[in-house]
C-alpha positions in Angstrom: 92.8 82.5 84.2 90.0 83.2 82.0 87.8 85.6 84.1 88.0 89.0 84.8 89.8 88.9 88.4 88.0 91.2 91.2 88.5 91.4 94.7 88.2 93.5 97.7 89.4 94.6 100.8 86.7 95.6 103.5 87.8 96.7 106.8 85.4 98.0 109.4 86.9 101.4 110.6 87.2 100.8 114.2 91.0 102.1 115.0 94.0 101.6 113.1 94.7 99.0 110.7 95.8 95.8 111.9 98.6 93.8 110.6 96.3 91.4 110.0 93.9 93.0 107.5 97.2 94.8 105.9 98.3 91.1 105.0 94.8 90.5 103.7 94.3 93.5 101.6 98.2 93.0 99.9 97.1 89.4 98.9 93.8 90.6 97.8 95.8 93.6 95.7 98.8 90.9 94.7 96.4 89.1 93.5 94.7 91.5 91.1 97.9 92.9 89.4 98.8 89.5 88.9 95.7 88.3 87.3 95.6 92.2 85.4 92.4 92.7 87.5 90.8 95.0 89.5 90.9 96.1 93.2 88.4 97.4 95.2 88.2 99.0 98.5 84.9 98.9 100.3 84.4 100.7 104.0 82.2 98.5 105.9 80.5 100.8 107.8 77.3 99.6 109.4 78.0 99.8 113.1 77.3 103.4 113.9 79.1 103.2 117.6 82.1 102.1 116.6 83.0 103.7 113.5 84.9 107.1 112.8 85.7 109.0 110.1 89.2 109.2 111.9 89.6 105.4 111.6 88.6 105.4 108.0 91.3 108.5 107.0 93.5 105.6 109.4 92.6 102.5 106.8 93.7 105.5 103.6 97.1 106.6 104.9 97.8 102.8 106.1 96.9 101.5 102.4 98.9 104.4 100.8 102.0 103.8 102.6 101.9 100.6 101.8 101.5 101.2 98.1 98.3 99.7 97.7 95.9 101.4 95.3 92.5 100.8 94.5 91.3 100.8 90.9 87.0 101.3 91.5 84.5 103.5 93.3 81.5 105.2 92.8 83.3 108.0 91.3 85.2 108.0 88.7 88.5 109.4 87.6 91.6 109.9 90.0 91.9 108.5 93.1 88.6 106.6 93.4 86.6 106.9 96.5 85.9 103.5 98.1 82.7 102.2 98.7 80.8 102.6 102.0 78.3 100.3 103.5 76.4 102.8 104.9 75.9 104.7 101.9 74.0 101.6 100.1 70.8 100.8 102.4 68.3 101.2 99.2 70.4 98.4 97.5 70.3 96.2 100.9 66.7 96.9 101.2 66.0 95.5 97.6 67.8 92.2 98.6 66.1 92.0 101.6 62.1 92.2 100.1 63.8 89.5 97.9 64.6 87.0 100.4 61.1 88.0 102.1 58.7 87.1 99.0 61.4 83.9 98.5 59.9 82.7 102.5 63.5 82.9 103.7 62.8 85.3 106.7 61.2 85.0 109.3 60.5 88.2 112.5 61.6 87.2 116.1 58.5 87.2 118.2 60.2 88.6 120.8 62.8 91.5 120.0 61.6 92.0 116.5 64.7 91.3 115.0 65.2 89.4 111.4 66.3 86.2 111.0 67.7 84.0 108.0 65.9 80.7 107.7 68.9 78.3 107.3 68.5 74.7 105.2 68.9 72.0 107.5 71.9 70.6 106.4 75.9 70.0 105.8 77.6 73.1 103.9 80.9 72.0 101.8 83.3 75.1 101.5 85.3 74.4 98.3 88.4 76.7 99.7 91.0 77.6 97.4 93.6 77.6 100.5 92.1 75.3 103.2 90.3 72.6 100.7 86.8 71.4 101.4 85.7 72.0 104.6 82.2 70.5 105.8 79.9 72.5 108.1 77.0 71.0 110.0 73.8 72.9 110.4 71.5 69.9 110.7 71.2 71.1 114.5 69.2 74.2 115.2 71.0 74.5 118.7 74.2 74.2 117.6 74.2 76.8 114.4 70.7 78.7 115.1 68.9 80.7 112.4 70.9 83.4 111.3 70.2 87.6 112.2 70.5 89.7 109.4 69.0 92.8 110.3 68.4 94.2 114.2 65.3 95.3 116.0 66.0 98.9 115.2 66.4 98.5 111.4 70.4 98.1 111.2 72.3 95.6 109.4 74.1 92.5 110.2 77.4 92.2 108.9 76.9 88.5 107.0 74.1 90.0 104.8 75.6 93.2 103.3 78.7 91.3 103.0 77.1 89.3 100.8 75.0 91.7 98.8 78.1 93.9 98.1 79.9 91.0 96.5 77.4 90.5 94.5 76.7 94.0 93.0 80.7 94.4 92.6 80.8 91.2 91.2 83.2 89.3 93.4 85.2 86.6 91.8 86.9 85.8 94.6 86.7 86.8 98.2 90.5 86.8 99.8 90.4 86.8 103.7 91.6 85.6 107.2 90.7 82.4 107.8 88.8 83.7 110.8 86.2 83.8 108.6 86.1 80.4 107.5 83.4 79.3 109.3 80.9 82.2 108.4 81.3 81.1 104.7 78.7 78.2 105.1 76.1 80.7 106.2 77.2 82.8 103.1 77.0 80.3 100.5 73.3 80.0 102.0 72.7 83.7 101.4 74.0 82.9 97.8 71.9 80.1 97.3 68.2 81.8 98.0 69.2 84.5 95.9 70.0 82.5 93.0 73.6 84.0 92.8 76.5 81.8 92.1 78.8 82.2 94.8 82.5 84.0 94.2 85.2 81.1 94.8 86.5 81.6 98.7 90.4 81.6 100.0 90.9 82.0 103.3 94.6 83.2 104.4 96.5 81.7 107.4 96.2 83.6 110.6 99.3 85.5 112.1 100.9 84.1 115.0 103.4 85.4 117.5 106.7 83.5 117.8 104.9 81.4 120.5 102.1 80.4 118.7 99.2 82.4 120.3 97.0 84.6 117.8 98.7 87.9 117.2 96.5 90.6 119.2 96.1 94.5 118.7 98.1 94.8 121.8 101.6 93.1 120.4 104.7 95.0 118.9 104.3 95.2 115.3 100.4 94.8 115.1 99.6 98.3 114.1 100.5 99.7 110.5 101.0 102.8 112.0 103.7 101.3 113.8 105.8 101.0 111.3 105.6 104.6 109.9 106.3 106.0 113.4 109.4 103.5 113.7 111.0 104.8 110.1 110.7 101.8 108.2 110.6 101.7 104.5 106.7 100.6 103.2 108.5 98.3 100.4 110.3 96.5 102.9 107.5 96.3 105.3 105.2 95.0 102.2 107.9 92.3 101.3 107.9 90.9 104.9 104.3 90.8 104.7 103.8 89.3 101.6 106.5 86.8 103.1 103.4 85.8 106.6 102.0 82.9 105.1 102.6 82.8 101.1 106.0 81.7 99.5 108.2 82.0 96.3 108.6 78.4 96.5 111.8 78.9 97.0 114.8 80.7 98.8 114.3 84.1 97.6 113.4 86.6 100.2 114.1 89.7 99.4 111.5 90.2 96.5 111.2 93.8 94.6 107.6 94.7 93.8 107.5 93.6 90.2 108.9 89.8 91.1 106.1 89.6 93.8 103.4 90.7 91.4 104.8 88.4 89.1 105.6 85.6 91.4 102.0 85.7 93.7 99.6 83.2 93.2 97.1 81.4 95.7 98.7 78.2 95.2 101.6 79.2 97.4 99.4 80.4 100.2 100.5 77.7 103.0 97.5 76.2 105.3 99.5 76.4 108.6 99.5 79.8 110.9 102.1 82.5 110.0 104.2 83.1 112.6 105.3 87.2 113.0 108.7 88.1 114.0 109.5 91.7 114.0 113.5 91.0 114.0 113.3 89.7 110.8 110.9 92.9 109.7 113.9 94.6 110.7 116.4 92.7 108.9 113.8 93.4 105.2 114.3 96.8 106.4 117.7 96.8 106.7 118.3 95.1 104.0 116.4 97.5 102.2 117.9 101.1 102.8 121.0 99.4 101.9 120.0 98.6 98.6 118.2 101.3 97.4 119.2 104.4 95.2 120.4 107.2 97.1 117.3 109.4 96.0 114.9 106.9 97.5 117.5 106.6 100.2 116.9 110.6 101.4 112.9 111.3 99.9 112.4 108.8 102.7 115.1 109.9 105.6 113.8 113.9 104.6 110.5 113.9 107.0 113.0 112.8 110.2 115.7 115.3 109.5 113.4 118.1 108.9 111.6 116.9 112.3 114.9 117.1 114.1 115.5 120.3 112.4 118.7 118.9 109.9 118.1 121.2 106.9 120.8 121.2 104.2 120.6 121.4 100.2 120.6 117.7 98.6 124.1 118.2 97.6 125.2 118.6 100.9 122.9 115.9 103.1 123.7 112.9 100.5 127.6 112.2 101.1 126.2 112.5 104.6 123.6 110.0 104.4 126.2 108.2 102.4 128.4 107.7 105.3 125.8 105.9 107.3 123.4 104.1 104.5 125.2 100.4 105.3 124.4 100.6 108.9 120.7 102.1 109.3 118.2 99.9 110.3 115.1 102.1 110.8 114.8 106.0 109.3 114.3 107.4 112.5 117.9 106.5 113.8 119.6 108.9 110.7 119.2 112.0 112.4 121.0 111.1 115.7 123.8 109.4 113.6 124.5 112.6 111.7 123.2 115.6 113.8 127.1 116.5 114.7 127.9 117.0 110.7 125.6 120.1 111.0 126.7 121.9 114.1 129.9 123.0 115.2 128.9 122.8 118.8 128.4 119.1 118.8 128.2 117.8 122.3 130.9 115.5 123.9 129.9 111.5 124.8 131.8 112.0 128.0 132.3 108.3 128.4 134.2 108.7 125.2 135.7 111.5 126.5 137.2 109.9 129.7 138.3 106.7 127.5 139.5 108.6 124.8 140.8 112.1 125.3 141.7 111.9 128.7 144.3 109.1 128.1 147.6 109.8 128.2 149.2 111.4 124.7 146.1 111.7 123.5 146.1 115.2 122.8 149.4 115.2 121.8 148.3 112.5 119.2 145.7 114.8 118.2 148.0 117.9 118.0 150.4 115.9 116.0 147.5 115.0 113.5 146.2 117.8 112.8 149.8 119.2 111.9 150.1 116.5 109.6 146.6 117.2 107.7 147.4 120.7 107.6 150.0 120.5 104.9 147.9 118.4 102.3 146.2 119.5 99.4 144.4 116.3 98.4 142.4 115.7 101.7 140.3 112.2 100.8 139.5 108.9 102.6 142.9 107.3 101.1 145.0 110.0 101.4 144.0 110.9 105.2 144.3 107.2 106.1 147.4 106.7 104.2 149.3 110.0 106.0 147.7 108.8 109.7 149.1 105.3 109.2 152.4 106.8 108.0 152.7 109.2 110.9 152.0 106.5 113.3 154.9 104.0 112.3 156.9 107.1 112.0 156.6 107.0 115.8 156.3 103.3 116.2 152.4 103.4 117.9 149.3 101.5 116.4 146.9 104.0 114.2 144.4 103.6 117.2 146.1 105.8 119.1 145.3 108.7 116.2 142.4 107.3 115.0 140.1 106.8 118.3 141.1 110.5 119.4 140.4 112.1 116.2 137.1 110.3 116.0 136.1 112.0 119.6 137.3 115.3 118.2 135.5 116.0 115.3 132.6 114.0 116.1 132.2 114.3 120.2 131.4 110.5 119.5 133.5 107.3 120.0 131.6 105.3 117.4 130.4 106.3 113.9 131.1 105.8 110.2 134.5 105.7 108.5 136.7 107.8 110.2 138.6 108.9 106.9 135.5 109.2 104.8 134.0 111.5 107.2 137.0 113.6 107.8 136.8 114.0 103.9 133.0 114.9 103.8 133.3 117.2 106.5 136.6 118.7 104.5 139.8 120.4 105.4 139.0 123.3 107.0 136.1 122.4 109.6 138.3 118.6 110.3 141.1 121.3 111.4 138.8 123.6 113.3 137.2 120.6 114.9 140.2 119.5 116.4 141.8 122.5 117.3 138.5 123.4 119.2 138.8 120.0 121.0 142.5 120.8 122.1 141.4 123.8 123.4 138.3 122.4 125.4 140.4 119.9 127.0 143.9 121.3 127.4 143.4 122.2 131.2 
């Protein structure tokens, strides 16, 4: 592609940020590092009663998460300050005396409002995604005259759209297809002003798993969702990527430099994307267990310090180790390893009852803990070599050691390894752990 790529994202700050418009400003960003262009983040921020400075801070952290930077803003050096709509009503007001001495406005008589004088005719959209797409506005009561500024001086959202893509110098405008059927009424704008039109590509619409439009109200539709629920933002930005574009083939899980690499408009499918948040939770899954162990805890730290785990690095990763294959979401590590980091652990008592209160099972215990006592090598293979020995030395299966020890040292009748985390937690507190169970439940 010959011509300097731009594009934009351009939510209105109204609450937090959709899925939706997450999707949409990833394919807009994809699509600029693929094509070495640039990014730009514009704040539409014309309606005065809905907007907050909250919600825009909401649109920052969301994007930020989610690793999506933008590259231009009227300031410069950094990290660039977006554009706001609100800040640019001298530039809006020069377009608008333009389409007034070109006799394309007209004043309502009765309200005082503007109004764009449509041409009487039918508008082809050339989309990128959806194809050409004919519009009929040959019917004044069907598709009347369109607003562009209110009775109190305001803007209307379809002419500053416009404007703005011109003065950034849109090449291509990357959105929901929502907003297929404003486009006619755009290229109109484009057309009185004598500007040639950026080339338009609208994106599938997400759907729940029953086909109904996804709504601010369904699991998963809010960014912030996801980094409340511990998920990881590159797993969250592969699924995404993965609601209504494909590799063209059967690779899912996609690092960031293959997506860049890989992303293209072409693979944009026409049909709905339909949302499934199990499978989010299988890229997340899939995720922690393939990343490096110092990804792996810069992104479990904010949960353990919130549950109050604080241990040096050298000590939390054989922890974090233990559990890495099995962790679905961040905010689960803390509950899995809480009892590595407190001698007074408390007792699942179900556990208890089928465990510890079963017949010789503190015997068992008692006759394990004699057995680790003596090593000096006290590892995973070792410890499950010695329990195995011990237990055919008195003709029982290993459960009857290993589901008792578990309880002991953990308080918990499930977890990691049993071996591997009698090794992390060493010798000594394995020993005292047990001992201090004995004692506990002797009477």
């Amino acid at each position: 592609m010959s011509e300097n790529v731009r594009v934009r994202f351009a939510p209105s700050p109204t609450g937090y940020l959709h899925v939706g418009g997450a999707r949409t400003a990833l394919f807009n960003w994809l699509y600029a590092r693929h094509h070495g262009g640039t990014f730009i983040l514009r704040i539409e921020d014309t309606d005065k009663q809905r907007n907050t400075t909250e919600a825009v801070q909401v649109v920052y952290d969301s994007l930020r998460w989610l690793g999506l930077d933008w590259d231009e803003g009227p300031e410069i050096g950094g990290d660039h300050d977006p554009y706001f709509q609100s800040e640019r009503d001298a530039i809006y007001e020069s377009y608008f005396q333009r389409l007034q001495e070109g006799g394309h406005l007209y004043q309502d008589k009765d309200g005082g409002a503007w109004r764009f004088r449509f041409t009487r005719e039918v508008v082809e959209v050339d989309d990128l995604i959806c194809g050409p797409v004919a519009f009929d506005f040959a019917n004044v009561e069907i598709t009347p005259d369109m607003t562009i500024r209110r009775p109190d001086g305001s803007w209307i959202f379809h002419f500053v759209n416009v404007v703005d893509d011109i003065e950034m110098r849109m090449t291509h405008v990357i959105r929901g297809e929502d907003h297929l059927p404003n486009t006619p009424k755009h290229l109109q704008l484009y057309r009185a002003l004598g500007v040639v039109p950026p080339r338009f590509a609208h994106i599938p619409l997400i759907l729940n798993k029953d086909g109904s439009k996804m709504s601010k109200r369904d699991q998963g539709a809010s960014i912030n969702s996801y980094i409340e629920g511990g998920y990881a933002p590159e797993a969250v930005r592969n699924y995404f990527c993965l609601l209504g574009w494909s590799p063209k083939d059967d690779t899912e899980v996609l690092p960031l430099d293959q997506l860049i690499a890989r992303f293209d408009l072409d693979a944009v499918n026409r049909k709905g994307a339909h949302f499934d948040i199990a499978k989010c939770d299988w890229f997340n899954g899939q995720y922690i267990q393939r990343m490096p162990m110092e990804r792996y805890l810069e992104l479990a730290q904010p949960w353990l310090a919130q549950a109050g785990i604080v241990a040096p690095t050298e000590q939390l990763e054989p922890v974090l180790a233990l559990e890495k294959m099995k962790v679905t979401h961040f905010r689960e590590i803390p509950d899995r390893i809480s009892f590595f980091f407190t001698e007074d652990y408390a007792y699942d008592l179900a556990a208890v009852e089928k465990t510890l209160r079963k017949p010789g099972a503190l015997e068992r215990l008692a006759q394990i803990a004699g057995t680790y006592s003596v090593l000096e090598t006290f590892d995973a293979m070792t410890l499950e070599a010695k329990l195995k020995e011990l237990a055919g030395s008195l003709g029982v299966k290993p459960a009857e050691f290993i589901h008792p020890t578990r309880v002991a040292v953990s308080g918990r009748g499930v977890g990691p390894s049993l071996y591997h985390m009698l090794e992390v937690l060493g010798k000594g507190r394995t020993l005292a752990r047990i001992q201090q169970t004995l004692t506990r439940f002797a009477a």
